[in-house]
C-alpha positions, -999 to 999 in steps of 0.1 A, spaced: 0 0 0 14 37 -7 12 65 12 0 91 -9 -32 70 -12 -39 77 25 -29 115 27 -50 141 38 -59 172 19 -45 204 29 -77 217 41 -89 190 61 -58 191 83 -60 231 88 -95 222 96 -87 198 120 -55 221 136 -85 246 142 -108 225 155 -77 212 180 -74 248 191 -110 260 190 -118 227 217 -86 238 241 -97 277 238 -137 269 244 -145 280 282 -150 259 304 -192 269 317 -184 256 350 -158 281 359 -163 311 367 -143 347 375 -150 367 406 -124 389 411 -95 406 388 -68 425 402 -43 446 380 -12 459 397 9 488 382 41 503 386 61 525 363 97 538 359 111 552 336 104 530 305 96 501 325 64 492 331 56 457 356 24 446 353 7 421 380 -30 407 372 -44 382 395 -77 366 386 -100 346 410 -120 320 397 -145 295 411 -146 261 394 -177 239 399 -172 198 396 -199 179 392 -197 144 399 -210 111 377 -241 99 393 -225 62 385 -196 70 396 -184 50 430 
């Protein structure tokens, strides 16, 4: 059997690469943010920036699990 008979299209594998990264990006419903904190400080030309963000995550468990 030869390889090229198996190969995949161009398009099908950028489809597939974006539906890879679409699935990781999607947000997860059960999570949620509750608080965002930016910190700031300037000198000069250097600016640090700090963000913190809270989030609550909800598991719910498989009725048949044990």
């Amino acid at each position: 059997m030869m390889a090229t008979e198996n190969k995949k299209h161009l398009m099908r594998c950028l489809g597939e690469f974006v539906g890879h990264i679409v699935h990781a990006v999607k947000r997860n419903k059960n999570t949620r943010e509750v608080n965002k904190t930016v910190e700031e400080t300037t000198e000069g030309n250097v600016t640090l920036r700090r963000t913190t963000i809270d989030e609550i995550e909800i598991k719910h468990e498989d009725a048949n699990s044990d």
